[in-house]
C-alpha positions as semicolon CSV with decimal commas, in nm:
position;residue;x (nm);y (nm);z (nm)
1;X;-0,161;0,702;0,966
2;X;-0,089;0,874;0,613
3;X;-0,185;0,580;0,371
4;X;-0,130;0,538;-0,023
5;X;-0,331;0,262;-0,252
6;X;-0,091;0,141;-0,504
7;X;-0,273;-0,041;-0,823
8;X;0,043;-0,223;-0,940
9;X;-0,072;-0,443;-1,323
10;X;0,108;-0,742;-1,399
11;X;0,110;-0,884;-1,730
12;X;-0,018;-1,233;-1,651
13;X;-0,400;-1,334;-1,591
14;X;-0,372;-1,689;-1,616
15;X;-0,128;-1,871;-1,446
16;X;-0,238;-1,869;-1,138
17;X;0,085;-2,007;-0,923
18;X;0,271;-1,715;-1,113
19;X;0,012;-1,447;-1,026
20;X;0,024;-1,593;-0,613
21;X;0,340;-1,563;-0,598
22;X;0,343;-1,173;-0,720
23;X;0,118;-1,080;-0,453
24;X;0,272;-1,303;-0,219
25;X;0,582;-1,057;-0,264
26;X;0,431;-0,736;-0,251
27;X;0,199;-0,828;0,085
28;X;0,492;-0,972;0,277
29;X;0,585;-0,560;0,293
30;X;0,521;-0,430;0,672
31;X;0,241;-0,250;0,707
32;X;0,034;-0,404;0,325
33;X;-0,328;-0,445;0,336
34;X;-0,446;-0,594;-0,022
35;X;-0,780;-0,498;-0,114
36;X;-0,830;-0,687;-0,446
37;X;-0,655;-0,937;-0,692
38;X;-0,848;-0,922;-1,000
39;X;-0,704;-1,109;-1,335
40;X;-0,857;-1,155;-1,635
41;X;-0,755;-1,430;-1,878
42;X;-0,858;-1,246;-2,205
43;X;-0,636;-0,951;-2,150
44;X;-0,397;-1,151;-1,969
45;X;-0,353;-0,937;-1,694
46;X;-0,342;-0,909;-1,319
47;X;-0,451;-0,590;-1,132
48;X;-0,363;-0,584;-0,766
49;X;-0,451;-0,290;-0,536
50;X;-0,285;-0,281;-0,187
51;X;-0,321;0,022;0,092
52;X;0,032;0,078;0,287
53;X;0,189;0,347;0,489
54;X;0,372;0,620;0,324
55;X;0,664;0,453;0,450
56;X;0,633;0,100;0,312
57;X;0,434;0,145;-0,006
58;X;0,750;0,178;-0,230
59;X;0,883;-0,148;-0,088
60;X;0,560;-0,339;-0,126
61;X;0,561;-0,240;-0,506
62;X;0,933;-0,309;-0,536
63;X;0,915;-0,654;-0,434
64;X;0,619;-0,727;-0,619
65;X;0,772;-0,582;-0,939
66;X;1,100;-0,767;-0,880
67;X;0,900;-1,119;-0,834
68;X;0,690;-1,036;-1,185
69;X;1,050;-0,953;-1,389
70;X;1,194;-1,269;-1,211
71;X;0,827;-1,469;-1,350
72;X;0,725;-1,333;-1,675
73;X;0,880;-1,319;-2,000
74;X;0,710;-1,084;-2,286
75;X;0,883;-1,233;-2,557
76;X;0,550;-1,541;-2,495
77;X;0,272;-1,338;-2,382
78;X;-0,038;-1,319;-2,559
79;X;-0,316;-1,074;-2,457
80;X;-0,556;-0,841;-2,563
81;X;-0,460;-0,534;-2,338
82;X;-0,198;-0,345;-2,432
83;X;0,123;-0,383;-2,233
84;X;0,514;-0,274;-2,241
85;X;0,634;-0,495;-1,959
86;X;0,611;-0,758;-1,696
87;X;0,480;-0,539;-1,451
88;X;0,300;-0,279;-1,661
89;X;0,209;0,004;-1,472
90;X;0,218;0,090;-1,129
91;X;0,020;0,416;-1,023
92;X;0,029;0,590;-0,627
93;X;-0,290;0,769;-0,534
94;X;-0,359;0,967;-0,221
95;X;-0,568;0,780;-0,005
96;X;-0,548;0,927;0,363
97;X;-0,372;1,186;0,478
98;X;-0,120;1,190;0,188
99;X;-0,097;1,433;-0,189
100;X;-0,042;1,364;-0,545
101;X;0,274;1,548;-0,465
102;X;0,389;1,263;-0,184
103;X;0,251;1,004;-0,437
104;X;0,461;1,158;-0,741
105;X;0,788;1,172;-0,511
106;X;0,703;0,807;-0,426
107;X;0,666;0,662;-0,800
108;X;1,007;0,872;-0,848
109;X;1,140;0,652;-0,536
110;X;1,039;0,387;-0,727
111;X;1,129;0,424;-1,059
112;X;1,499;0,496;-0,963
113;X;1,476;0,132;-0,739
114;X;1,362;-0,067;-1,055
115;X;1,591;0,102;-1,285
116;X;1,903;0,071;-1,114
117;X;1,822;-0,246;-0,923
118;X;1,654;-0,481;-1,195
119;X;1,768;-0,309;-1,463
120;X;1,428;-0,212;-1,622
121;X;1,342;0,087;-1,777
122;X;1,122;0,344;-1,612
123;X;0,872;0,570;-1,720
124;X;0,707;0,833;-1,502
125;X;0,369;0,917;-1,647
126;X;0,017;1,086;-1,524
127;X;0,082;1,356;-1,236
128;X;0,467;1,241;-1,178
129;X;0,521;1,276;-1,548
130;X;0,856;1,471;-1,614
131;X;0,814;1,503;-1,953
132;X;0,427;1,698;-2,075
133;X;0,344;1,400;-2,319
134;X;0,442;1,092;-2,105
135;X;0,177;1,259;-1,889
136;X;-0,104;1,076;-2,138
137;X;-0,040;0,660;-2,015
138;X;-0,127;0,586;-2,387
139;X;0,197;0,773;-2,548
140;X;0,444;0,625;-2,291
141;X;0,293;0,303;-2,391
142;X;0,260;0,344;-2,809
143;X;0,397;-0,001;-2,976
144;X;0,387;-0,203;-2,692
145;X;0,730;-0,433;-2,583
146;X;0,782;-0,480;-2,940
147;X;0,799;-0,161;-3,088
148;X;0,944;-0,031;-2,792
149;X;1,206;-0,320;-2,819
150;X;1,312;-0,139;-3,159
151;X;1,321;0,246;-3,086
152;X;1,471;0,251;-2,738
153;X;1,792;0,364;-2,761
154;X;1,798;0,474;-3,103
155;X;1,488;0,729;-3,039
156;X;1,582;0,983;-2,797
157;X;1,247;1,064;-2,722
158;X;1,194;0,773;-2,579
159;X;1,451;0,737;-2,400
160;X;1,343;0,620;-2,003
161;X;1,324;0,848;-1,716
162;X;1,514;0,573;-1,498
163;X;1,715;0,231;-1,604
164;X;1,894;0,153;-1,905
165;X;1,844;0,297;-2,271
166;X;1,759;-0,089;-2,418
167;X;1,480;-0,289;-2,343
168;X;1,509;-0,572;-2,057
169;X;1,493;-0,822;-2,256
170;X;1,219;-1,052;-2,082
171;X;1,082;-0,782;-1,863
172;X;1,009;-0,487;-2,121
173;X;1,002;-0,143;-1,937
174;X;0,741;0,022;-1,663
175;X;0,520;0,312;-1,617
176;X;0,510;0,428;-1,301
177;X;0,282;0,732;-1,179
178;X;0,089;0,929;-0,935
179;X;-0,333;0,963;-1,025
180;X;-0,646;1,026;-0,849
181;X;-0,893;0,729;-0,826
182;X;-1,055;0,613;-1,157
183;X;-1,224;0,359;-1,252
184;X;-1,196;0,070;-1,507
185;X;-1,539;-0,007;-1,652
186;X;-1,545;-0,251;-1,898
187;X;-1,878;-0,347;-2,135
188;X;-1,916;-0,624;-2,359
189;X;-2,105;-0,633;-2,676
190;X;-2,301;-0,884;-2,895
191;X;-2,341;-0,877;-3,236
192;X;-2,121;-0,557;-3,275
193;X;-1,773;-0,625;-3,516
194;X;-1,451;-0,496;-3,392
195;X;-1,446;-0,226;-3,676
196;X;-1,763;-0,120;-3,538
197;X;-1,656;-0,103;-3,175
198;X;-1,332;0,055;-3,247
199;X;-1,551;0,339;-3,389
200;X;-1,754;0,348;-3,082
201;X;-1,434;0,366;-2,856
202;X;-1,299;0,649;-3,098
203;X;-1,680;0,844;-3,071
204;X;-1,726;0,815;-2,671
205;X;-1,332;0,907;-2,560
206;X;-1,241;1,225;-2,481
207;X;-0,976;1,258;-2,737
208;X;-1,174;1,180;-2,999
209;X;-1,479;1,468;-2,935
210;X;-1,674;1,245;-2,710
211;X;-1,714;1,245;-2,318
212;X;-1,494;1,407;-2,097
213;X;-1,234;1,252;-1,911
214;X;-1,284;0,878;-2,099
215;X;-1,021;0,704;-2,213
216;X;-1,158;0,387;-2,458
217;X;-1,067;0,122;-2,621
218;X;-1,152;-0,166;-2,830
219;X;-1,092;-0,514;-2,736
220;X;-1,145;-0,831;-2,861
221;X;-1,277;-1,136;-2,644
222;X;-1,251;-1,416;-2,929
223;X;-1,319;-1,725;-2,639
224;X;-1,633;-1,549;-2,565
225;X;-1,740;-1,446;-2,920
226;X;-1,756;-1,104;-2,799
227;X;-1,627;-0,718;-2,856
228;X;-1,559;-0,517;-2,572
229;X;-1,562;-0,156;-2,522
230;X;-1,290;-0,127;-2,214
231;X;-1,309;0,250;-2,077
232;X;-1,121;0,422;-1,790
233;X;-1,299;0,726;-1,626
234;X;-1,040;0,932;-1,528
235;X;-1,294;1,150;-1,309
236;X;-1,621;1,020;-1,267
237;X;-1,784;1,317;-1,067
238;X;-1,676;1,486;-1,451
239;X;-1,811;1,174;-1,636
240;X;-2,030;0,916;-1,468
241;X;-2,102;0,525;-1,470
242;X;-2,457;0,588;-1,630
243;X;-2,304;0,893;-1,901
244;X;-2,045;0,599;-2,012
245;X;-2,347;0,325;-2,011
246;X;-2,587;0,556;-2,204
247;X;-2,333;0,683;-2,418
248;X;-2,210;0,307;-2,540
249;X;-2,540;0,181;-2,518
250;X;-2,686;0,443;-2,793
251;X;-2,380;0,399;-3,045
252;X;-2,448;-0,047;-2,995
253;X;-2,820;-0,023;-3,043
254;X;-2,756;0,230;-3,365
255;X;-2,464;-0,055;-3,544
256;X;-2,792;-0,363;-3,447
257;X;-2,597;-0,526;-3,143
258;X;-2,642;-0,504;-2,750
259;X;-2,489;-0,460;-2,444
260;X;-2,477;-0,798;-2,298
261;X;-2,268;-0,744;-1,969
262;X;-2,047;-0,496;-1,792
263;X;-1,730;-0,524;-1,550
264;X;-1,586;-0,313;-1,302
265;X;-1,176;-0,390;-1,293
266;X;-1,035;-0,321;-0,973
267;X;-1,185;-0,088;-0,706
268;X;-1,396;0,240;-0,740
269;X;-1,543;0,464;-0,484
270;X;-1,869;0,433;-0,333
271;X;-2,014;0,729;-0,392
272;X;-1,981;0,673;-0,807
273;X;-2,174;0,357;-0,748
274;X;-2,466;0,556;-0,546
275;X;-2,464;0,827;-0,801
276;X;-2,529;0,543;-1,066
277;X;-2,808;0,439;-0,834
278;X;-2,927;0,793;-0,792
279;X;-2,970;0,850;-1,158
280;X;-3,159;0,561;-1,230
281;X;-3,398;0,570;-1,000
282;X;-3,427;0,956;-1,012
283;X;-3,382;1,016;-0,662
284;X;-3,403;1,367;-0,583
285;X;-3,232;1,497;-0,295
286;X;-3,062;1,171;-0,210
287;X;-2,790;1,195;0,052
288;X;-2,586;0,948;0,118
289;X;-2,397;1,011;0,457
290;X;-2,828;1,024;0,615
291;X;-2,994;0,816;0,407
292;X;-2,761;0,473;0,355
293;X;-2,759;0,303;0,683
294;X;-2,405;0,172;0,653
295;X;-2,265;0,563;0,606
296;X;-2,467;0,598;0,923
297;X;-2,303;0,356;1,122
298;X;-1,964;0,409;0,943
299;X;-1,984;0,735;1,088
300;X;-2,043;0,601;1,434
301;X;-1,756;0,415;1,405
302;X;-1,489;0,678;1,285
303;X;-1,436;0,781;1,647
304;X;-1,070;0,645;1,814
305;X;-1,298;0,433;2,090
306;X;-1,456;0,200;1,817
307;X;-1,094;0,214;1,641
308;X;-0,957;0,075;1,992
309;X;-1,261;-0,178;2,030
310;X;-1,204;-0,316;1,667
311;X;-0,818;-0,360;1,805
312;X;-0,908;-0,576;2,101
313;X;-1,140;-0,764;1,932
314;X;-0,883;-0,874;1,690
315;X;-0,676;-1,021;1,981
316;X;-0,923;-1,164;2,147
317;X;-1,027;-1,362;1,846
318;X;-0,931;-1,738;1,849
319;X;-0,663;-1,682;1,569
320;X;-0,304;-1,683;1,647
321;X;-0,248;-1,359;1,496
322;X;-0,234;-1,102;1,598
323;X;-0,049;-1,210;1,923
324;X;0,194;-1,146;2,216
325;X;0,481;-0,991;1,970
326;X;0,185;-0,757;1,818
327;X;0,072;-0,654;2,120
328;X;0,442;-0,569;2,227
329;X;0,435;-0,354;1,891
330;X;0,122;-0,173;1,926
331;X;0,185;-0,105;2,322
332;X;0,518;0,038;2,215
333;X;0,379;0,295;1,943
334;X;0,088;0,393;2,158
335;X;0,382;0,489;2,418
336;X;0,535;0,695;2,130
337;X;0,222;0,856;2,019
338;X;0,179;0,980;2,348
339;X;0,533;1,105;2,384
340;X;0,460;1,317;2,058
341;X;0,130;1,476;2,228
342;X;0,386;1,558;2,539
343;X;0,590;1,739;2,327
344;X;0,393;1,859;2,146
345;X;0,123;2,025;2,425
346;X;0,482;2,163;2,544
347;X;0,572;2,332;2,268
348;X;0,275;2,528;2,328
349;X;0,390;2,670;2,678
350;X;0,401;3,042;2,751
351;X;0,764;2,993;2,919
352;X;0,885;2,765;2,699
353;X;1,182;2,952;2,498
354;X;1,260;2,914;2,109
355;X;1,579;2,660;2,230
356;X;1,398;2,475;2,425
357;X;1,091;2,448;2,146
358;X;1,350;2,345;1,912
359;X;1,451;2,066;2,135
360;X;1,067;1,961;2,191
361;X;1,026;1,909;1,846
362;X;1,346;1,672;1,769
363;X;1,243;1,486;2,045
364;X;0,871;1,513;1,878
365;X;1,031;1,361;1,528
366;X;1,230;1,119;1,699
367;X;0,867;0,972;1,876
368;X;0,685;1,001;1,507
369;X;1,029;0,770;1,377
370;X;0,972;0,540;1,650
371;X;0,594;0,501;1,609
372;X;0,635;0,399;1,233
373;X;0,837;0,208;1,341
374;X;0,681;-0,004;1,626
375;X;0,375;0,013;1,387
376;X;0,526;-0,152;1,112
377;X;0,704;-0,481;1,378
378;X;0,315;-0,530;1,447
379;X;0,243;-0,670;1,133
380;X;0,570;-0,793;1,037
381;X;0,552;-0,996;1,373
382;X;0,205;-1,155;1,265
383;X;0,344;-1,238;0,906
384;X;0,667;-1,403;1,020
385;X;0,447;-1,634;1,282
386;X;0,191;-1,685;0,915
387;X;0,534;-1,767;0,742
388;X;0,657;-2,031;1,004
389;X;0,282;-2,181;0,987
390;X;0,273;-2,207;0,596
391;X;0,610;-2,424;0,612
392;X;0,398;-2,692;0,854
393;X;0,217;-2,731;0,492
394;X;0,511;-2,837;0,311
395;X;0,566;-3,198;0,178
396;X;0,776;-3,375;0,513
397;X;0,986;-3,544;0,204
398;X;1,075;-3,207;0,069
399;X;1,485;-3,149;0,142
400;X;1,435;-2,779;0,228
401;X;1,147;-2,853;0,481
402;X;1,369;-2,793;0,781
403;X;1,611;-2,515;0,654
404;X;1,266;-2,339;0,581
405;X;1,167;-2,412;0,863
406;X;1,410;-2,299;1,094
407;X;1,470;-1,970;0,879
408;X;1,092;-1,917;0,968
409;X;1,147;-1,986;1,331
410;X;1,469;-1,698;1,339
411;X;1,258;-1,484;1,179
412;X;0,999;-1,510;1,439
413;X;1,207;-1,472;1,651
414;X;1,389;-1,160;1,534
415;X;1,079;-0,972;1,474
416;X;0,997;-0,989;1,850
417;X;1,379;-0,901;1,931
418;X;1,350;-0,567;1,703
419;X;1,006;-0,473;1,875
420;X;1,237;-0,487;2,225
421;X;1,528;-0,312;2,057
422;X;1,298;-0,021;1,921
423;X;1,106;0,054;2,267
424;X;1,438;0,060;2,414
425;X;1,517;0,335;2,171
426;X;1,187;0,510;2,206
427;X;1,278;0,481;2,601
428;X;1,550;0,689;2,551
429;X;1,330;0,968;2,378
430;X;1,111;0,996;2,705
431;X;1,455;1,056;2,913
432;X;1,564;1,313;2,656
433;X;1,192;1,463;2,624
434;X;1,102;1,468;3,040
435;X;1,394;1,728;3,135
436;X;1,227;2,001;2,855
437;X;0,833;1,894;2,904
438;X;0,574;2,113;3,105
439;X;0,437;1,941;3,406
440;X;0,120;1,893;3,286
441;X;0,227;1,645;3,063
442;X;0,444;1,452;3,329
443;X;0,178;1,172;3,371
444;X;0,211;1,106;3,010
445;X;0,540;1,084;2,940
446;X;0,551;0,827;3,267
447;X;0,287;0,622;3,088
448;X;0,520;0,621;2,768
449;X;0,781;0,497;2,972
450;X;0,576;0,223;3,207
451;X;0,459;0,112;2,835
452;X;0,772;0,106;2,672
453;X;0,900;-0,100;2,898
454;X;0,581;-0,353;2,935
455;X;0,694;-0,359;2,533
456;X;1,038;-0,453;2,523
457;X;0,950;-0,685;2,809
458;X;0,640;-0,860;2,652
459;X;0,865;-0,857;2,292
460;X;1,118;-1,061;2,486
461;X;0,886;-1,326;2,620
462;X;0,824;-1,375;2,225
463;X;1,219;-1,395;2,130
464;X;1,289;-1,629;2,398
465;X;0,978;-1,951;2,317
466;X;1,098;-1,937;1,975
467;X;1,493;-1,937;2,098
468;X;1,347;-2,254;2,268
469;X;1,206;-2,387;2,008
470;X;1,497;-2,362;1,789
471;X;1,706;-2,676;1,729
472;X;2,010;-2,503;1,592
473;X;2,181;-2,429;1,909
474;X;2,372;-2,137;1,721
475;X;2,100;-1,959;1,599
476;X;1,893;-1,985;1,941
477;X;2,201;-1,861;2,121
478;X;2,212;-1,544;1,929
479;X;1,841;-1,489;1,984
480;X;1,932;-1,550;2,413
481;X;2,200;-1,329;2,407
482;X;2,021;-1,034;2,241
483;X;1,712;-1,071;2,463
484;X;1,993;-1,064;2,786
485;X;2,122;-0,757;2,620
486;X;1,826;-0,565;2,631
487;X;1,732;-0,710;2,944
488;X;2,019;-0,532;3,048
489;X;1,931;-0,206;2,868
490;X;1,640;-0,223;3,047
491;X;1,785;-0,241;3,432
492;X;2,060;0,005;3,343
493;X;1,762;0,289;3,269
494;X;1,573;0,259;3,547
495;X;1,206;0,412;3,628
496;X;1,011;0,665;3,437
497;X;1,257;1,043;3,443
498;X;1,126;1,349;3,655
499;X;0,955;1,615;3,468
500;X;1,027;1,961;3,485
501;X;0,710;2,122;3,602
502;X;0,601;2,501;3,659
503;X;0,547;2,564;3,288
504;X;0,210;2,763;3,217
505;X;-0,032;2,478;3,058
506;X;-0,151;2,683;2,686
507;X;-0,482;2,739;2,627
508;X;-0,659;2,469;2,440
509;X;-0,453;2,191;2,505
510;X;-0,502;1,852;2,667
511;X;-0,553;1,843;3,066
């Protein structure tokens, strides 16, 4: 699966309800996995990082941005980080299988969504920058909301790359970007004034003659009596955890204060936490991927049989999620991924002609299309049975407790009915791919089809108990009479399609 993280930050770090219901939005995306919340109520800030499939990760960032214009209003927010909107800045970086150039195109997805859909202006800065200065985060930010507030629209240079030419006037404006992995380390200082420390954050950055790749600033933390020195390593194989600690540490001790904590915001690789480790205790020839015993096992594990393990294991757990409609899901994109390997081994056949390769790898796209697909009703299935659940929390004297509840229940049971609806489709691919495969493939293909099937049929099974459990009689009707028409589907396609066989199997390809 090609994955991107997505580091969306929100300007609000203390009320909490607000902050929920932000990352409510952006995980209720198909396919989201978020890997840290982290808010601060100093800066007044929110930094969420998610993972999601190329294919959902501008979705997941839309609807969280949409819920943060909808929440926060500029015009009474007080923080010590700098900030031009509601949602801030939202940067793509490459994760698996994916670029900077597929994370550029998707903050350019992006910024034309929030622009022409909320009405806030865009700015695309770091790699997706269109414009060599808004490439520095710092320029594309200068004067904040309010100073932006004045010169947009009268300053073409700042004029946005998407949205309107005037400031939204709760919302602000947005950066949004494509970056490799940094890392926000943050160090607090005693006895140090802020004139002081905004000389030390001038001496260590890089623009200022100091370290490499740093980016610092000086911020105040007035609840905690405090200055802090808040620094963003923009390659830490360049400059490290322990350069950045020395470096502050020196220029503190030298103005009679001290160090007296340190804070990593967000997420940061593994490897620039060993390093740190390294250095300290002056480890030489420390390897990581022999010597730390969780690399070890990690490595162990990377193979598709512990992948598969990990997979049952999750049904077999006593939650109710994942369940039947997931299973229906991931049985149907297995089916496609092996309909992709069919093509694709027959692509490589000595008798197979240019036309008929051509053909192979439609039907080869049309299996990737239906995989993503498939892949992306698992977890939507599992997160519209968590939905239905979280209205059994609701007051029973709230008015909307049964509308919310039976707009759950459809849900749940339209999920299901598109996990039928999509193996049906996918069906259709095998009967179009069997007539052009090579016959050493035929087994496969007639898997694909056995599982497609078991998929639409187990996805049914799911539409029709929550059809049953439905009290509006209209709604539950719908949900019958779309299960009977795949049903029907179903019976009018028959068993698995012959495959053409007699095609020379290439060399190196699966048996």
């Amino acid at each position: 699966m090609r994955l991107v993280e997505c580091v969306p930050n929100f300007s609000e770090g203390r009320d909490k309800a607000k902050v929920e219901a932000i990352v409510a939005a952006a995980r209720s995306a198909p396919g989201v996995r978020v890997l840290d919340v982290e808010t601060d109520p100093d800066h007044n800030r929110c930094v969420l990082s998610f993972v999601a499939p190329v294919e959902a990760a501008v979705e997941a960032a839309f609807r969280g941005a949409k819920r943060a214009v909808e929440l926060i209003d500029l015009n009474l927010h007080k923080g010590e980080h700098p900030r031009m909107g509601a949602v801030d800045v939202i940067p793509f970086i490459p994760v698996a299988g994916t670029t900077i150039a597929d994370c550029s195109a998707l903050a350019a997805e992006l910024g034309a969504r929030i622009g022409s859909e909320l009405g806030v202006p865009v700015y695309l800065y770091d790699r997706a920058a269109r414009r060599p200065e808004r490439a520095d985060l710092a320029k594309v930010r200068k004067g904040q909301f309010e100073g932006l507030r004045e010169e947009l629209g009268k300053n073409p240079d700042r004029d946005p790359d998407f949205g309107p030419r005037r400031i939204h006037p709760t919302a602000g404006a947005v950066a949004v970007g494509a970056r490799e992995q940094i890392i926000n380390f943050n160090l607090n200082l005693k006895g140090v004034s802020m004139e002081a420390a905004k000389g030390i954050a001038k001496k260590i950055r890089t623009s200022g003659g100091g370290l490499p790749n740093l980016r610092a600033k000086e911020i105040g933390l007035a609840a905690q009596g405090l200055a802090q020195i808040s620094t963003v390593l923009t390659d830490y194989r360049v400059t490290s955890l322990a350069a950045v600690l020395d470096a502050v540490r020196s220029e503190v001790q030298a103005a009679g204060g001290e160090i007296v904590g340190t804070e990593i915001v967000g997420l940061l690789p593994r490897k620039a936490l060993l390093d740190f480790a390294a250095d300290r205790l002056r480890v030489k020839g420390f390897d990581p991927a022999v010597q730390v015993i969780e690399d070890r096992l990690e490595s162990l594990e990377r193979g598709w049989e512990a992948s598969a393990v990990s997979v049952a294991d999750a049904f077999a757990s006593t939650d109710p999620t994942p369940g039947g409609g997931s299973a229906a899901g991931i049985a149907g994109a297995i089916a496609c991924a092996l309909g992709e390997m069919s093509c694709g081994v027959s692509m490589g056949g000595k008798k197979v002609d240019e036309a008929r390769r051509a053909a192979l790898g439609s039907a080869a796209a049309g299996f990737s299309a239906a995989r993503a697909r498939l892949h992306g009703l698992t977890s939507e299935d599992a997160a519209a049975f968590d939905a239905f659940m979280d209205t059994f929390k609701l007051p029973k004297d709230d008015p909307a407790r049964a509308a919310r509840m039976r707009d759950a229940l459809v849900r749940a049971g339209e999920v299901p009915l598109e996990t039928a609806q999509a193996a049906v489709v996918a069906l259709g691919k095998v009967r179009e791919a069997a007539p052009l495969a090579i016959g050493t493939v035929a087994s496969d293909l007639n898997c694909a089809a056995h599982l497609l099937r078991a998929a639409a049929l187990c996805a049914l099974e799911n539409v029709r108990i929550n059809a049953d459990s439905l009290k509006d009689a209209e709604a539950a009707g719908r949900l019958r009479a779309a299960a009977s028409a795949v049903e029907a589907q179903l019976a009018a396609a028959g068993g698995p399609p012959p495959v053409v066989s007699g095609a020379s199997l290439p060399r190196g390809s699966k048996k």
